[in-house]
C-alpha positions as semicolon CSV with decimal commas, in nm:
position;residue;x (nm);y (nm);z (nm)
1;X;0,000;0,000;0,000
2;X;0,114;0,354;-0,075
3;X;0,044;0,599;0,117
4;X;0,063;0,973;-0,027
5;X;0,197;1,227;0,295
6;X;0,134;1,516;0,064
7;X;-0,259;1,450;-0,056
8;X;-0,324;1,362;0,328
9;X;-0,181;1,702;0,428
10;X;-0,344;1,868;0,160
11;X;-0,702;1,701;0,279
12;X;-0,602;1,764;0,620
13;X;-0,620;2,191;0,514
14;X;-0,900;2,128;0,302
15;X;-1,102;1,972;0,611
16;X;-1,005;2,258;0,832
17;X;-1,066;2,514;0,568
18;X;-1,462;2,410;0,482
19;X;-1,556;2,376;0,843
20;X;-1,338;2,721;0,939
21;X;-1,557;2,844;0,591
22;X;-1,927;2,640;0,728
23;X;-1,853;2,749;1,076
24;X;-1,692;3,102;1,104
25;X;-1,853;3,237;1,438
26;X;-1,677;2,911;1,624
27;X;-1,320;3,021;1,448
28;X;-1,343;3,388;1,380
29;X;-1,372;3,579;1,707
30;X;-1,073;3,814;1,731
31;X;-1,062;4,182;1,925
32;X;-0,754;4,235;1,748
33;X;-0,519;4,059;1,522
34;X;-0,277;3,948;1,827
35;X;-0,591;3,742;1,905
36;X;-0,552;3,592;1,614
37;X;-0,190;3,484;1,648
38;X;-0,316;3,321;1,940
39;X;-0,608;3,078;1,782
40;X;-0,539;2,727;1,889
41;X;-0,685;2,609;1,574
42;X;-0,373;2,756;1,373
43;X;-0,201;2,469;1,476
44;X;-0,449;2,215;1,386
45;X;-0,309;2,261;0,999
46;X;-0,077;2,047;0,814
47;X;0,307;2,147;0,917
48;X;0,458;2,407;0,642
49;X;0,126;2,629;0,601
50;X;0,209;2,978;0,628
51;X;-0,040;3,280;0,720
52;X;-0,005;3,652;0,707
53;X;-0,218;3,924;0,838
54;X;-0,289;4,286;0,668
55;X;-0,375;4,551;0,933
56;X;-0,075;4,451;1,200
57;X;-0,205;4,781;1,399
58;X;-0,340;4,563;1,695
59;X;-0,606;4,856;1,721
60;X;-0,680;4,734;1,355
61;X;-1,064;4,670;1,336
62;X;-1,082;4,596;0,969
63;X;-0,831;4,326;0,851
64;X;-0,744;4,058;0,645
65;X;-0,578;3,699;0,687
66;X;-0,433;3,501;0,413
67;X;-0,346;3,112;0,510
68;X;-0,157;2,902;0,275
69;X;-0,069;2,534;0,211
70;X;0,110;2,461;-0,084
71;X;-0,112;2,600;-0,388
72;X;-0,427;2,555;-0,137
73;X;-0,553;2,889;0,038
74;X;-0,811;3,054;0,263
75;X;-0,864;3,360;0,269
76;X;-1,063;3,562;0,587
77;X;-1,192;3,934;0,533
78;X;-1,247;4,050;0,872
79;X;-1,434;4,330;0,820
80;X;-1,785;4,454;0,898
81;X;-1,960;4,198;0,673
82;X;-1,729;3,881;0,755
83;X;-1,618;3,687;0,376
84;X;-1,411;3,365;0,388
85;X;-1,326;3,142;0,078
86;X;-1,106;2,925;-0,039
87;X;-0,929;2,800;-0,365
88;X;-0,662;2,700;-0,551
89;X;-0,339;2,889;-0,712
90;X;-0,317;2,858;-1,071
């Protein structure tokens, strides 16, 4: 049996990425973007994903989060009128 590392880690985001997307008032609830940093569930994703944060002003009330695994991403628009999605690089 072979077992592909990479497809399981890139099911693994996927996974956390839909329910983060079905479910964003469990994940989402950040004062500031320190609180953000500081979201257990960041470290529920495959090792290697990266994430970076527009609007590093902790006083920031509008910002946006960018979280990538290979050529997977999700994307969070914390804003007033809350958008996440998620796709594929091409």
């Amino acid at each position: 049996m072979i077992i592909d590392f990479v497809a399981m880690q890139i099911e693994k985001f996927q996974k956390l990425a839909e329910k983060i997307q079905s479910e964003p008032e469990y994940y989402l609830d950040f004062d500031s973007v320190s609180d953000f940093y500081k979201a257990k569930w960041l470290q529920d994703f495959p090792q290697g994903t990266t994430w970076a944060v527009t609007g590093l002003d902790n006083g920031a009330d509008e910002f946006d989060i960018l979280i990538e695994y290979r050529h997977y991403f999700l994307v969070i628009e914390y804003c007033q009128q809350l958008k996440v999605y998620t796709g594929i690089k091409q």
